[in-house]
C-alpha positions as CSV (number, residue, x, y, z in Angstrom):
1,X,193.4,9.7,-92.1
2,X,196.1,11.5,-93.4
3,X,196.6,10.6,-97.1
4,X,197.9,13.6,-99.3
5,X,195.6,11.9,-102.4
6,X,193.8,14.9,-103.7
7,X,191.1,13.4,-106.3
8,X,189.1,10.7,-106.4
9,X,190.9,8.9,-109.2
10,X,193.8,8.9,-107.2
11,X,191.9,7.0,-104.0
12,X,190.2,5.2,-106.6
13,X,194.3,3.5,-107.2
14,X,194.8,3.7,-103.8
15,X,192.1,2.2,-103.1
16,X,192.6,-0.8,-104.9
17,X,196.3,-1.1,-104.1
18,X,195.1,-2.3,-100.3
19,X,195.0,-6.0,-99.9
20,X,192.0,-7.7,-98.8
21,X,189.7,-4.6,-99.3
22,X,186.1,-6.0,-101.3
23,X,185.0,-3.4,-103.2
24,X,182.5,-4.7,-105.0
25,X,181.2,-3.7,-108.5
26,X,180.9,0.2,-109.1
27,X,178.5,1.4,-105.9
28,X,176.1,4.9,-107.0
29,X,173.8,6.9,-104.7
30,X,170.9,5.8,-106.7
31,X,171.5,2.4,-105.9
32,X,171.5,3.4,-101.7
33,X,168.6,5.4,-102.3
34,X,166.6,2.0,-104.0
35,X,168.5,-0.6,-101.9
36,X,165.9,-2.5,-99.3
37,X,166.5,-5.3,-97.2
38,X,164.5,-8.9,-98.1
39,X,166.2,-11.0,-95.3
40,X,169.2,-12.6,-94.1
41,X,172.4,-11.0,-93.1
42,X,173.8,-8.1,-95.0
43,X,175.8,-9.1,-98.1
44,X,179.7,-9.7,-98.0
45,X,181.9,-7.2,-98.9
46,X,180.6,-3.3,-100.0
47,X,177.2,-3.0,-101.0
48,X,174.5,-0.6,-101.2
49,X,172.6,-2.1,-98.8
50,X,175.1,-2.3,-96.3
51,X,175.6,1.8,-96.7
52,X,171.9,2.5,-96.3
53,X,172.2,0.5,-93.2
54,X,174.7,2.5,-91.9
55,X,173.1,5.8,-92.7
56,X,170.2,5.0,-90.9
57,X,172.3,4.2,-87.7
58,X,174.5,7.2,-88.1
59,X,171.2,9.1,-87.9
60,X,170.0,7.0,-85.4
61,X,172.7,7.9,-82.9
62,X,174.3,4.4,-83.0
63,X,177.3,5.1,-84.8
64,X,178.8,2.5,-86.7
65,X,181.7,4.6,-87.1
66,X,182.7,5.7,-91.2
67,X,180.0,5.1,-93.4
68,X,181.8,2.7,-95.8
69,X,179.0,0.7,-97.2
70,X,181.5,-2.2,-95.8
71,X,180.0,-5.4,-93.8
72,X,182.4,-5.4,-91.0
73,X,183.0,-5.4,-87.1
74,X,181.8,-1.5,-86.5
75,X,178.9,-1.6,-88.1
76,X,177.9,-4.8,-86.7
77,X,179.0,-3.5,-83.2
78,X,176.2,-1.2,-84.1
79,X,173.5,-3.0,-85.0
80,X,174.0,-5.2,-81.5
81,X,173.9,-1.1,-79.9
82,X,170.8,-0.5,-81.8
83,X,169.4,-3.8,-81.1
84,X,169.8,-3.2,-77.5
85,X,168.5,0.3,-77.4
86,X,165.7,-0.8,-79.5
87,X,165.2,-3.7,-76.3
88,X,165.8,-6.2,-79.2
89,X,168.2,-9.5,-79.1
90,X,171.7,-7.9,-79.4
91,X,173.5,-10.1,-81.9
92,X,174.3,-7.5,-84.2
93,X,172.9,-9.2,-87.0
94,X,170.2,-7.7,-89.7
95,X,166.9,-9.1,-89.4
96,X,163.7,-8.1,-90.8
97,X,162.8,-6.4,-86.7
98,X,166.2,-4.5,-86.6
99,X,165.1,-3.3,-90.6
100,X,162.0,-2.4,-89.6
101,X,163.3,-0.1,-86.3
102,X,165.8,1.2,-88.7
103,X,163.2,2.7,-90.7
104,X,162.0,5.4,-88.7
105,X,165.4,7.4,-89.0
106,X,165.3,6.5,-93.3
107,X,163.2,10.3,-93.7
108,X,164.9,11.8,-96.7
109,X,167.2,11.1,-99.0
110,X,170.1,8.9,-98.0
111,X,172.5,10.9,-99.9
112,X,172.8,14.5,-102.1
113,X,175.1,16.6,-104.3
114,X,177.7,18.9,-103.0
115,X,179.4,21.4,-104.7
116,X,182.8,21.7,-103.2
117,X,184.1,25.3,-102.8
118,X,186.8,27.7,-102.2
119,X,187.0,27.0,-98.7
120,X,186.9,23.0,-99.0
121,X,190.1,23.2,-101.0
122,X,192.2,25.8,-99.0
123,X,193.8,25.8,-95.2
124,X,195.1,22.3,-96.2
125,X,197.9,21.1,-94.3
126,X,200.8,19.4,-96.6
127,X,202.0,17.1,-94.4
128,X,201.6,15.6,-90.8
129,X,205.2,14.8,-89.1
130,X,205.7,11.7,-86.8
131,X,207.6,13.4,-84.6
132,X,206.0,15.6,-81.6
133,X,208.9,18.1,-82.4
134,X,208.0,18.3,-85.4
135,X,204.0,19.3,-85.1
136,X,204.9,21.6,-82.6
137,X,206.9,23.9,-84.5
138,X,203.5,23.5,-87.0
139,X,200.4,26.5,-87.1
140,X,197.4,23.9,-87.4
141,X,197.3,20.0,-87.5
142,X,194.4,20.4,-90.3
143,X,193.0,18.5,-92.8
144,X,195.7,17.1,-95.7
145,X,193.2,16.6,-98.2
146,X,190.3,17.8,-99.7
147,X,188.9,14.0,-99.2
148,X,190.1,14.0,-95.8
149,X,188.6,17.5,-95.2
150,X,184.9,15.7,-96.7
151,X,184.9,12.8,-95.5
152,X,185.1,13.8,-91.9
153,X,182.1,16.3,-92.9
154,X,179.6,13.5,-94.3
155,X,181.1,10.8,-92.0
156,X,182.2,8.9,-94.7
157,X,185.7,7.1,-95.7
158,X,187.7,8.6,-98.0
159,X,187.7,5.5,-100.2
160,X,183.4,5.3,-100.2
161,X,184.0,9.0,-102.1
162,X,186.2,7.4,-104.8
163,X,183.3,4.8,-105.0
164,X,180.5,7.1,-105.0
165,X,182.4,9.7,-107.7
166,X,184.5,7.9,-110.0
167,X,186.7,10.1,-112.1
168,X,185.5,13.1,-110.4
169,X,188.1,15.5,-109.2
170,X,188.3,17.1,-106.1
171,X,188.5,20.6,-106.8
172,X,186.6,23.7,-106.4
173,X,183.4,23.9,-108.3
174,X,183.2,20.2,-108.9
175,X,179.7,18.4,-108.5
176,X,179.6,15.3,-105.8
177,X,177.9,12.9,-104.1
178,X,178.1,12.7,-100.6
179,X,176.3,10.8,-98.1
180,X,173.6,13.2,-96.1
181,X,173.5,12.9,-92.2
182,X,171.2,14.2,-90.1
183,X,172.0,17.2,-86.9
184,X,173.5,15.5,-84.2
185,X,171.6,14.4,-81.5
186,X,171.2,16.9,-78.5
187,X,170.3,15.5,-75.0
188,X,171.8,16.3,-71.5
189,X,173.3,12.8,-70.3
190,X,174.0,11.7,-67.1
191,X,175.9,8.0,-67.3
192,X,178.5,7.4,-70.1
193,X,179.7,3.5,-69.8
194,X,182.8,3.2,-71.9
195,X,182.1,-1.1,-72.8
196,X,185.7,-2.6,-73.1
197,X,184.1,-5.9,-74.0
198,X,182.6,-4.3,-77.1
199,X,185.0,-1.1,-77.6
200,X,182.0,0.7,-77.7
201,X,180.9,4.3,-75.7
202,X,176.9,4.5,-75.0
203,X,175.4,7.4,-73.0
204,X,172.1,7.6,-70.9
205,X,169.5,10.4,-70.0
206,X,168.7,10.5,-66.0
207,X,165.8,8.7,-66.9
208,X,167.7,5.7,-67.9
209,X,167.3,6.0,-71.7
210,X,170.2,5.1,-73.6
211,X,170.6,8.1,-76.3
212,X,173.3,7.7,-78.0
213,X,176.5,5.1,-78.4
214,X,179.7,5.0,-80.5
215,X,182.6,3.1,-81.5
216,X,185.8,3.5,-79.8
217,X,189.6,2.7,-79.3
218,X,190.0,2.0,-75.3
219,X,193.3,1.8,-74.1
220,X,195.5,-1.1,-75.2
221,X,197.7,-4.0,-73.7
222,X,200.5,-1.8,-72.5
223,X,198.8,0.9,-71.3
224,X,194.9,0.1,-70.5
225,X,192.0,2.4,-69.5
226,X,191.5,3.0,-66.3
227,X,188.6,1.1,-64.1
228,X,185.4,2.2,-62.0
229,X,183.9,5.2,-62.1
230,X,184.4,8.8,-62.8
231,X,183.2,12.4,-63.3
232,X,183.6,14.7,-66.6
233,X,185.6,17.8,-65.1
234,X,185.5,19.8,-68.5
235,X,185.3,19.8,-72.0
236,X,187.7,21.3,-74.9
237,X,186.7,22.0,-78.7
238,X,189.4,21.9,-80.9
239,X,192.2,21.7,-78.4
240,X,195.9,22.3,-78.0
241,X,197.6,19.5,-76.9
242,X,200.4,19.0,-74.1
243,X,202.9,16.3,-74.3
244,X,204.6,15.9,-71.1
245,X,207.1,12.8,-71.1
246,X,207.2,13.4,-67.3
247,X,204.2,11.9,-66.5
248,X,203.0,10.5,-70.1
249,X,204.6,8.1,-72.8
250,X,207.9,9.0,-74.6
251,X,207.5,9.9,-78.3
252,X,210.3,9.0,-80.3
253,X,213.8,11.1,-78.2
254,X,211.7,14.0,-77.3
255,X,212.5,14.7,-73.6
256,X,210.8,18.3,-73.0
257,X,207.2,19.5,-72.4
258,X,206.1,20.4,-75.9
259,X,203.0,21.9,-77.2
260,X,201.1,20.8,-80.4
261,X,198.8,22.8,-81.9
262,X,195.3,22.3,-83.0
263,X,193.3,20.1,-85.4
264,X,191.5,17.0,-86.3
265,X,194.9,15.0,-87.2
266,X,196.2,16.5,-83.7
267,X,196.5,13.4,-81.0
268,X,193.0,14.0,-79.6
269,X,191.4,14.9,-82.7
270,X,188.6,18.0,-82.2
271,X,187.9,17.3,-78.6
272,X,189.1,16.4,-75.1
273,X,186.4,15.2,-72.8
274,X,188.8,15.4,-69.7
275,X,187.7,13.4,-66.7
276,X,188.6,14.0,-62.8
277,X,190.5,10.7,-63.3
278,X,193.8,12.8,-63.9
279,X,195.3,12.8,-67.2
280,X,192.8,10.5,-68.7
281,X,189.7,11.4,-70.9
282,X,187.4,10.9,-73.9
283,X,188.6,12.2,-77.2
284,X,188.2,12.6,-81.2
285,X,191.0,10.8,-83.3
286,X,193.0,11.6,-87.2
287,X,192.5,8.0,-87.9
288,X,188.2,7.1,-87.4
289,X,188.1,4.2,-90.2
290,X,190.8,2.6,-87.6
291,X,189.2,2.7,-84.2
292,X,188.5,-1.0,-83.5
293,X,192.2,-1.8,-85.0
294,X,194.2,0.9,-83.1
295,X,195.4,1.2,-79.7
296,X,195.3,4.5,-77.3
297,X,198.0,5.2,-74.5
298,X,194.9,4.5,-71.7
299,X,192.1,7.1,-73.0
300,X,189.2,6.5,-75.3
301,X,189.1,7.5,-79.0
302,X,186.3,7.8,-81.3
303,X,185.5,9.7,-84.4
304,X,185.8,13.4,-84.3
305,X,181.8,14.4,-85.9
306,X,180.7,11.5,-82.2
307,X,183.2,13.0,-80.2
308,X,181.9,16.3,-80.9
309,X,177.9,15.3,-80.5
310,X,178.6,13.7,-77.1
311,X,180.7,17.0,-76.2
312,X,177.7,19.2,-76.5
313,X,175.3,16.2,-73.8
314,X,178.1,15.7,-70.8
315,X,177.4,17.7,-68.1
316,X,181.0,18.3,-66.1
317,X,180.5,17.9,-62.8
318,X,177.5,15.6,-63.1
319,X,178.0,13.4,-65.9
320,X,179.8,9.9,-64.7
321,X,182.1,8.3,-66.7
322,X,182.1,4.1,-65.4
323,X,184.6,1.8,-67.3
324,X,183.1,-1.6,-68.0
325,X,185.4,-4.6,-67.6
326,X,185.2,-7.3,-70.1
327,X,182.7,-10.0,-68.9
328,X,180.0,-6.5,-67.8
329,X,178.0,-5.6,-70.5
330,X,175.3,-2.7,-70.1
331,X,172.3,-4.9,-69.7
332,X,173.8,-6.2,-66.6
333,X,174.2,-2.7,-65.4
334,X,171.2,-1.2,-67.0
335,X,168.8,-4.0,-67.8
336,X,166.5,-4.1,-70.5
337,X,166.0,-1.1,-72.7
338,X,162.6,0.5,-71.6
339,X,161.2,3.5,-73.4
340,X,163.0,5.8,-75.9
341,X,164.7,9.2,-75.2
342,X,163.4,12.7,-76.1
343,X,167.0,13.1,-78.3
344,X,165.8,10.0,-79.9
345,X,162.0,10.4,-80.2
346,X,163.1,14.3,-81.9
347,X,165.6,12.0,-84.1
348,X,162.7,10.4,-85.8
349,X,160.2,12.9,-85.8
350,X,163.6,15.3,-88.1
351,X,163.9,12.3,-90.4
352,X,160.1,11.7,-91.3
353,X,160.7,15.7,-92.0
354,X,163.9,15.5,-93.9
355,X,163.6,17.2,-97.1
356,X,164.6,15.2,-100.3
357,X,166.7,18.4,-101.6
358,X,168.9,19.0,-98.6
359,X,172.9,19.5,-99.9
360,X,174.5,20.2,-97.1
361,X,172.8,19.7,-93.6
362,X,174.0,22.0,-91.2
363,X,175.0,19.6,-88.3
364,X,177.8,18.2,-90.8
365,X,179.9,21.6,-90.1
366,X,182.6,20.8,-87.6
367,X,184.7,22.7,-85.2
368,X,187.3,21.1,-87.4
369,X,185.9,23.1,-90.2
370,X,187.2,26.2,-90.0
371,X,190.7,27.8,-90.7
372,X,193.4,27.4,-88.2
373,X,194.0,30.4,-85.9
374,X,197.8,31.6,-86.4
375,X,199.5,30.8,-83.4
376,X,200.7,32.7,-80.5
377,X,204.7,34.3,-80.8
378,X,205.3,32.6,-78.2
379,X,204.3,29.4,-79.3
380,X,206.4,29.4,-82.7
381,X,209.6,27.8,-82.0
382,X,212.2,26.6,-83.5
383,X,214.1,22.7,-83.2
384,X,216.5,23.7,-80.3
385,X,214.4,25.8,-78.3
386,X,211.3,24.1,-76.3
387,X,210.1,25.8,-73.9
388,X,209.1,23.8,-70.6
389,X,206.1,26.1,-70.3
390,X,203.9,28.2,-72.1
391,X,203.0,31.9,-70.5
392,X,199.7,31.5,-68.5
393,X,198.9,35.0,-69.7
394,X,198.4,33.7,-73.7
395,X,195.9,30.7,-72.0
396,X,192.7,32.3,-71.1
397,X,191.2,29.1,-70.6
398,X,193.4,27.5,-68.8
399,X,196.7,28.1,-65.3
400,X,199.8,26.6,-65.7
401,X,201.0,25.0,-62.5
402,X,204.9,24.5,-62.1
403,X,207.0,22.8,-64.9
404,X,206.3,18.7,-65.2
405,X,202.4,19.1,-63.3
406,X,199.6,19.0,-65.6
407,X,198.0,21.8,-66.1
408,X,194.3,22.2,-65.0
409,X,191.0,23.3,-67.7
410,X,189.4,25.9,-66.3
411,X,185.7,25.8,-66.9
412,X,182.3,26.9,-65.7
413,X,179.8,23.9,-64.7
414,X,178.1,23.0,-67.9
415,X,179.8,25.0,-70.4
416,X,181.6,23.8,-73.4
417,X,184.9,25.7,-74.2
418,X,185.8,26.6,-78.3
419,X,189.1,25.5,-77.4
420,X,191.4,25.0,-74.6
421,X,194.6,22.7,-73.3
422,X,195.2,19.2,-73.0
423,X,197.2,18.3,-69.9
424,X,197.8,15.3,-71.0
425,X,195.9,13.7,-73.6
426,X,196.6,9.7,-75.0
């Protein structure tokens, strides 16, 4: 998610240059806005069909991840999520019962114009180092393009703006199309099952309702997610983060405690859902069109704009976190889907009232959004000095324990914090 490509000609080439990708013949928003479903699966390759689909899920709750108007394994992963929250046969194919519980969330227009600004075009970073080092001596780990920067916004791959805007540049003042997703979803959930069989995240209400559920990148091979269950302790927006080769992975020949700043192409994304597992949470990601070919160092990874919904429903202290082996899927745990969630029931009721004209929905503002804030003295450093710790005085939110222990969030039950520390995020 890092491309320096600034206009949609350029990611048009790009685009095109990647081997294996079927885009299809030109895709518009008028054809999305027109496309409806007559049976059998979805077609092969991009289509605007496919993209309507996945609008309606992404407003649904059931994330299927970028909206790319590509059949692939997300957004089939989400149909089986819908399916089952829908108490429907989860195969993840599209049938004419999944189309027609789809329809509910189709209120409005599927996509609008957007007139980028001032603002979409400046606090771009130039370039994202490998090296820890590196993006610790750095202000912000921001967006590096103005794509980037919009796609995260409207939940949509960078390439799917090239589609929808050929020839169109991305600069100030210029006319788009974007795709238009609803506000998130807000619910206070009490269960969060993190399904390693299906590398997908789906959270329940106390009464049992599944709310929402999302793609995700758990663990990997080498270093796996951890098993049973566990508590959210706290929750970060926009966080530092802490690399500590003490008691996490080594990055390249860094051997100190280094401290990376902020941003959606930062290690964790927007957000750190930190558990009472130690050192292990849930977390947003720079790369979201990559989540089910990726692998995390033991923590879960989704997109930043579902990392940040599912921030604002986890209650620390009372939320559970409960890792699913593969062989367990929820309907063992939870049976049968029975009944629908308030968040869910609202979900519909805002789409039937959607208005055809809206440009720019207010829940597609992220944390991720806004400028970077200039860094600390402190925290500027340069190549050969790293400081093992960072003054516990500049951290409001946070103590720092003794050199090479992580240090602890500090956070009142229930509240979300506009940003914080990492201990040690994957």
């Amino acid at each position: 998610m890092t491309s320096p490509l600034r206009s949609v000609a350029a990611l048009v080439a790009f685009s095109a240059s990647i081997p294996g990708l079927a885009w299809a013949a030109p895709l518009t928003a008028e054809a999305i806005e027109t496309a409806t479903y007559s049976g059998g699966e979805l077609p092969s390759g991009q289509s605007a069909l496919t993209a309507k689909v996945q609008v309606m899920l992404d407003r649904a709750g059931v994330s299927p991840g970028v909206i790319d108007g590509i059949k692939g394994g997300m957004s089939r992963s989400a149909i089986a999520a819908f399916e089952r929250r829908s108490g429907l046969p989860a195969d993840g194919a599209m049938d004419p019962q999944v189309w027609a519980a789809l329809l509910p969330f189709a209120g409005g227009a599927m996509t609008a114009s957007y007139t980028i600004t001032d603002a979409d075009v400046t606090h771009l970073t130039t370039h994202i180092p490998t090296d820890y080092l590196e993006k610790a001596n750095m202000t912000s780990l921001g967006y590096t393009s103005v794509a980037e920067k919009l796609g995260e916004r409207f939940h949509m791959d960078e390439r799917f703006i090239a589609a929808l805007n050929p020839g169109v540049p991305l600069t100030a003042g210029a006319t788009i199309r974007v795709i238009a997703p609803s506000k998130p979803l807000r619910a206070k959930v009490t269960r969060v099952f993190i399904e390693k069989g299906t590398n997908r995240v789906a959270a329940y209400d106390a009464e049992g309702h599944m709310v929402v559920n999302y793609p995700a990148t758990i663990g990997s091979a080498e270093t796996p997610s951890p098993s049973g269950a566990h508590k959210v302790r706290a929750v970060a927006m926009n966080p530092e983060y802490t690399y500590n080769p003490a008691i996490n992975f080594t990055q390249g020949t860094n051997k100190s405690v280094l401290v990376l700043p902020p941003g959606p192409n930062g290690p964790v994304g927007t957000v750190w859902i930190a558990l009472t597992k130690p050192t292990y949470g849930l977390h947003g990601t720079p790369t979201p069109s990559r989540l089910f070919v990726s692998e995390s160092h033991g923590c879960v990874r989704m997109t930043n704009w579902d990392a940040e919904e599912l921030a604002h429903m986890v209650q620390p202290g009372v939320t559970s976190v409960e890792f699913l082996e593969k062989g367990t899927s929820l309907a063992d745990v939870m049976g049968e889907a029975r009944g629908t969630s308030k968040a869910v029931q609202a979900a519909v009721a805002a789409s039937a009232a959607l208005a055809a004209s809206v440009a720019v929905p207010e829940s597609t503002v992220l944390v991720s959004s806004a400028a970077p804030v200039p860094r600390p003295p402190h925290m500027l450093r340069d190549a050969g000095v790293v400081p093992a710790t960072v003054p516990a005085a500049a951290l409001p939110v946070t103590t720092m324990p003794p050199a090479g222990v992580a240090p602890q969030v500090v956070q009142p039950p229930g509240a979300v914090l506009p940003g914080g520390r990492v201990p040690r995020g994957r």
